[in-house]
C-alpha positions as CSV (number, residue, x, y, z in Angstrom):
1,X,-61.7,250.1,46.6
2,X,-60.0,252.4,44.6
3,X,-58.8,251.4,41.0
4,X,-55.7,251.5,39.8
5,X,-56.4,252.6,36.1
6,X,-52.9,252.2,34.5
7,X,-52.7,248.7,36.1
8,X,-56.0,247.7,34.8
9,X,-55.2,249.0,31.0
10,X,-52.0,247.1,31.0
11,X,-53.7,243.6,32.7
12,X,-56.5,244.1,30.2
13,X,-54.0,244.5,27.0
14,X,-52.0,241.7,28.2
15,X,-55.0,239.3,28.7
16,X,-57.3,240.2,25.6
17,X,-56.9,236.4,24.4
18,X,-60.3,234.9,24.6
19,X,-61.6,238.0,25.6
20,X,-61.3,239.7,22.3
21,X,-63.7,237.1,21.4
22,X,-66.1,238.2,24.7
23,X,-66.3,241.6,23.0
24,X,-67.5,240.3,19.5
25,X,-70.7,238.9,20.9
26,X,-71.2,241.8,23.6
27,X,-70.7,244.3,21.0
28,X,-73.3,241.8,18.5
29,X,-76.1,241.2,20.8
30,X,-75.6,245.0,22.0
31,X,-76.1,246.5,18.8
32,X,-78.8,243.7,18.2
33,X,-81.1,245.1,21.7
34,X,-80.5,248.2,20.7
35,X,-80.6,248.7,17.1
36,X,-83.7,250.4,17.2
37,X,-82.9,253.0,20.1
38,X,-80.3,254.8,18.2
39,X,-81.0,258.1,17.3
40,X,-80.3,261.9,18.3
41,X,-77.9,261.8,21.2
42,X,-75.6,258.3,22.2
43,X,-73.3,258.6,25.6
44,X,-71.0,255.4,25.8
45,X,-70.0,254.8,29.4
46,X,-66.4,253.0,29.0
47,X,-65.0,252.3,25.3
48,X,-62.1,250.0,26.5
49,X,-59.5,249.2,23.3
50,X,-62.4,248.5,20.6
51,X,-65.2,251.6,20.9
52,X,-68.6,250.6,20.0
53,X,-68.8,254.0,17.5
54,X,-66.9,252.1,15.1
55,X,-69.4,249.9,15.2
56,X,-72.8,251.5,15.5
57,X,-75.1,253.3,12.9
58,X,-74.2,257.2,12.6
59,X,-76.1,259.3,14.7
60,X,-76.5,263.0,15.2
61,X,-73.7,263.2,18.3
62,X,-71.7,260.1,19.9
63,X,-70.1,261.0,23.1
64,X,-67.5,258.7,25.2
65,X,-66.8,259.2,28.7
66,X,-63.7,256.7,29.6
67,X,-61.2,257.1,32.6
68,X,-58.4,255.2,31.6
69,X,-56.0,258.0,29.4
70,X,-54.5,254.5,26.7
71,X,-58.4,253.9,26.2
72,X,-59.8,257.6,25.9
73,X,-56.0,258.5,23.3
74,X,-57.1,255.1,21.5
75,X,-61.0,256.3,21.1
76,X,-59.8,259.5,19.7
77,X,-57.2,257.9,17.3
78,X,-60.2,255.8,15.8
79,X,-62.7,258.6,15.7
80,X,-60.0,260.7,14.1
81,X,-59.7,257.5,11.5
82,X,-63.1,257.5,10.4
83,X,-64.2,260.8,8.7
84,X,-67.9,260.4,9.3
85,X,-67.5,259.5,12.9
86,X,-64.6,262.2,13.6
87,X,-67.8,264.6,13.2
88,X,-69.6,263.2,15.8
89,X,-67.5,261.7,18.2
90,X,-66.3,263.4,21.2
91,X,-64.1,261.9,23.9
92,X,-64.4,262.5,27.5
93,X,-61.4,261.3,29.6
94,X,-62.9,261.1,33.1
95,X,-65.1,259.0,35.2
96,X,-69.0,258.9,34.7
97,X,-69.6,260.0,38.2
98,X,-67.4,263.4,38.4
99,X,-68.5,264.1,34.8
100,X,-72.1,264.7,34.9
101,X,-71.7,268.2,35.1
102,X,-69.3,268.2,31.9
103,X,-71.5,266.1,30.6
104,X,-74.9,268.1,30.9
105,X,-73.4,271.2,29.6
106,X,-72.2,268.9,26.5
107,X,-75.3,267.3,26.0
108,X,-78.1,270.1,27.7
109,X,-81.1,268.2,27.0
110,X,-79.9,264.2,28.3
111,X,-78.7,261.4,26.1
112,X,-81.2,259.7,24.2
113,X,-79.2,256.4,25.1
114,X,-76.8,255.2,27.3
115,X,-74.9,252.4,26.7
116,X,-72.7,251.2,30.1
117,X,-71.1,247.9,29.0
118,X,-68.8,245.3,31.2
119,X,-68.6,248.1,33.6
120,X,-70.5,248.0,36.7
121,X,-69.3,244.4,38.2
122,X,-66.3,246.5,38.0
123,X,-67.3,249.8,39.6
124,X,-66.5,250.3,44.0
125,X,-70.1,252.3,44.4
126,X,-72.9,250.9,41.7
127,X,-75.4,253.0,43.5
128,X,-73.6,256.3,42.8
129,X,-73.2,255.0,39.0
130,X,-76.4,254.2,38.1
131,X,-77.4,258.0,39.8
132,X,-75.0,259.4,37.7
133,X,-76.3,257.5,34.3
134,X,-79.8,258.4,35.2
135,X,-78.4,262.2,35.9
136,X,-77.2,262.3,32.0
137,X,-80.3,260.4,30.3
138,X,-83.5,262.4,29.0
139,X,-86.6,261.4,30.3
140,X,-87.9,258.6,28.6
141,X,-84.4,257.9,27.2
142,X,-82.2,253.9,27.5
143,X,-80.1,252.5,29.3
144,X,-78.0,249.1,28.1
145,X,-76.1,247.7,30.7
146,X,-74.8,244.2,30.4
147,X,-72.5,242.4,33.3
148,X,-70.9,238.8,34.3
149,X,-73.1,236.8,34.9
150,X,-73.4,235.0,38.7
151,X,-75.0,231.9,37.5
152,X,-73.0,231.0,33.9
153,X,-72.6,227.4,33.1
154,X,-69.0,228.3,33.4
155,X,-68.8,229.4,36.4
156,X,-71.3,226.5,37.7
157,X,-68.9,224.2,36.8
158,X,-66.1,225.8,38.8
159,X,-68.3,225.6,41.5
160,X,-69.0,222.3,41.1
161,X,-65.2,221.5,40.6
162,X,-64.6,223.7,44.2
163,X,-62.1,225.7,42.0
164,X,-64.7,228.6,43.6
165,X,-66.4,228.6,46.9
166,X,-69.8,230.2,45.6
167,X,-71.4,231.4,42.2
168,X,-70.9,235.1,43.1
169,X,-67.1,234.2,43.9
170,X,-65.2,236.4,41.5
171,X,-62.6,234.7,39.7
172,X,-59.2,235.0,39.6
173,X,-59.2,237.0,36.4
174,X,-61.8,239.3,37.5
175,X,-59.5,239.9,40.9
176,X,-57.0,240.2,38.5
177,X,-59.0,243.2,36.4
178,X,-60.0,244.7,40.0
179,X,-63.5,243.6,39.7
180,X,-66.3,244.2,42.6
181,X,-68.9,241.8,42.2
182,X,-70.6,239.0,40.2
183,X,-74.6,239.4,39.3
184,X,-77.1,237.2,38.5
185,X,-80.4,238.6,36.5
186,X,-82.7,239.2,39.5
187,X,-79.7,241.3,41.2
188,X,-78.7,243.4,38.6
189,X,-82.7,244.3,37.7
190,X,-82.9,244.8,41.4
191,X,-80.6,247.4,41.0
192,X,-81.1,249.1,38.1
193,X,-84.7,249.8,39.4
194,X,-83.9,250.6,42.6
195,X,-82.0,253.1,40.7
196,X,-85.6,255.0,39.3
197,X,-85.2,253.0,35.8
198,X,-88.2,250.5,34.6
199,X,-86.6,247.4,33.1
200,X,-88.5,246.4,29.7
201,X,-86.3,243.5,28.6
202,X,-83.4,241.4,29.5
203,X,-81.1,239.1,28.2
204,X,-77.9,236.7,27.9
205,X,-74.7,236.7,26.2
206,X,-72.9,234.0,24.9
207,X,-73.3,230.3,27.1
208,X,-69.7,229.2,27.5
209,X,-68.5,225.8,28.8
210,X,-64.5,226.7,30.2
211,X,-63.2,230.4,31.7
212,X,-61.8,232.5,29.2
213,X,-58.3,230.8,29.1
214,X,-59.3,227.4,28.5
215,X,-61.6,228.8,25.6
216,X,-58.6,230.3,24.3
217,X,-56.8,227.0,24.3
218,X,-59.7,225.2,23.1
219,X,-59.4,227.4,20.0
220,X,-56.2,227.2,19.7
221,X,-55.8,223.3,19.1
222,X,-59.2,223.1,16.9
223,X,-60.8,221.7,19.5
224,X,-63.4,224.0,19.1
225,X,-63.9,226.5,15.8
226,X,-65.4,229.9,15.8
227,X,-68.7,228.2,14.6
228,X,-69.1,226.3,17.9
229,X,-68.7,229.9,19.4
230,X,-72.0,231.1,17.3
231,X,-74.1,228.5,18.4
232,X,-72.7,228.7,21.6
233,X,-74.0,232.7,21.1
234,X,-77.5,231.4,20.2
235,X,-77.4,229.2,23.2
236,X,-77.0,232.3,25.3
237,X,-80.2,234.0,24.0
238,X,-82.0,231.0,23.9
239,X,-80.6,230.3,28.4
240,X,-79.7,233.6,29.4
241,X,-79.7,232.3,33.0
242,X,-76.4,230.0,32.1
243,X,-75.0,232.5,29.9
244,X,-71.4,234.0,29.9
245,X,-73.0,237.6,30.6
246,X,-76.3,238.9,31.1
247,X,-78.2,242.3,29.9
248,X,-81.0,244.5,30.7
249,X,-82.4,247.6,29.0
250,X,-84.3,249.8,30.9
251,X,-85.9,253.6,30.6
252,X,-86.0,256.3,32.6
253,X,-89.0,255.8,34.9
């Protein structure tokens, strides 16, 4: 499958709705597994309209590698905004896997960390992306990859509704955002360590009851208020076998 990238930067802008919401607590429990794994070298797989640079704490050199040209002009335009990061940030426009070359010479000695986020349900050959991320990392570096989740309460209830046929049935929206796959925890460890990485922990991300749309609506009438949404978020550490999204971060084995 080959993806259309314009097509998917337009269908993402258009449907950001609840999904801007999605980000929040990706980008929070992210920077949360993480925190203390940030230092020297940090290579962002993917930066999509909000880049986690704007978020994290400085470090000596940030590095994004994203395909779509409205993401990669957007990361630049908020690097160039923020004086400390405009230092430290530089934007590759290109995908991982015919960028590890570029990126070696950039960055001679691996990444330190690696942070590949909402991308790999979405990528046509996993195998050759997570051979590519290991390619880039220094021995002993991280890897933080997080992904839908197979076995969400939300999707369980679609299931259970026969609005989808199986757990690992991608939705409509994810057809929609040309997505691949749906894992559950056990899958994606499978193959991150299949990959040569050791996984040391894992995680979840935000339980949610309704898909992204009827969340939206649910917010919009004050049927439910962003403070429903945190507990909700502390629901997904506490089950991360229900939750919205799941994470693992591994090392280089």
């Amino acid at each position: 499958m080959e993806r259309d990238l314009e097509r998917y930067a337009t269908d993402y802008l258009a449907d950001y709705g609840f999904e801007r919401w999605q980000v929040q607590y990706r980008r929070a429990a992210l920077l949360q597994n993480v925190a203390d794994r940030f230092a020297g070298a940090v290579l962002e797989v993917g930066c999509g309209i909000e880049p986690l640079f704007a978020h994290a704490p400085p470090v000596q050199e940030w590095h994004v590698i994203e395909p779509a040209r409205a993401f990669a002009d957007h990361a630049r335009h908020v690097a160039a905004a923020q004086p400390h990061a405009q230092r430290q940030v530089n934007v590759h426009e290109g995908f991982l896997e015919d960028s590890v070359d570029q990126l070696r010479r950039a960055c001679p000695a691996g990444f330190d960390l690696v942070i590949a986020s909402a991308l790999i349900q979405e990528i046509p050959d996993p195998v050759r992306l997570l051979a590519s991320l290991a390619a880039v990392l220094r021995p002993g570096g991280w890897l933080y990859l997080d992904a839908s989740n197979a076995g969400s309460l939300h999707r369980r209830m679609a299931v259970a509704m026969g609005l989808l046929e199986r757990l690992d049935t991608p939705s409509a929206r994810a057809v929609r955002m040309q997505g691949r796959a749906v894992y559950d925890l056990p899958h994606l460890v499978h193959e991150v360590e299949e990959a040569g990485f050791r996984v040391e922990r894992t995680g979840g991300i935000l339980l949610k009851p309704f898909e992204h749309a009827r969340m939206e609506r649910a917010l919009d009438t004050g049927v439910i208020e962003p403070a429903h949404l945190d507990a909700f978020a502390r629901l997904g550490e506490q089950y991360p076998d229900l939750a919205s999204e799941i994470w693992v971060l591994a090392t280089r084995a």
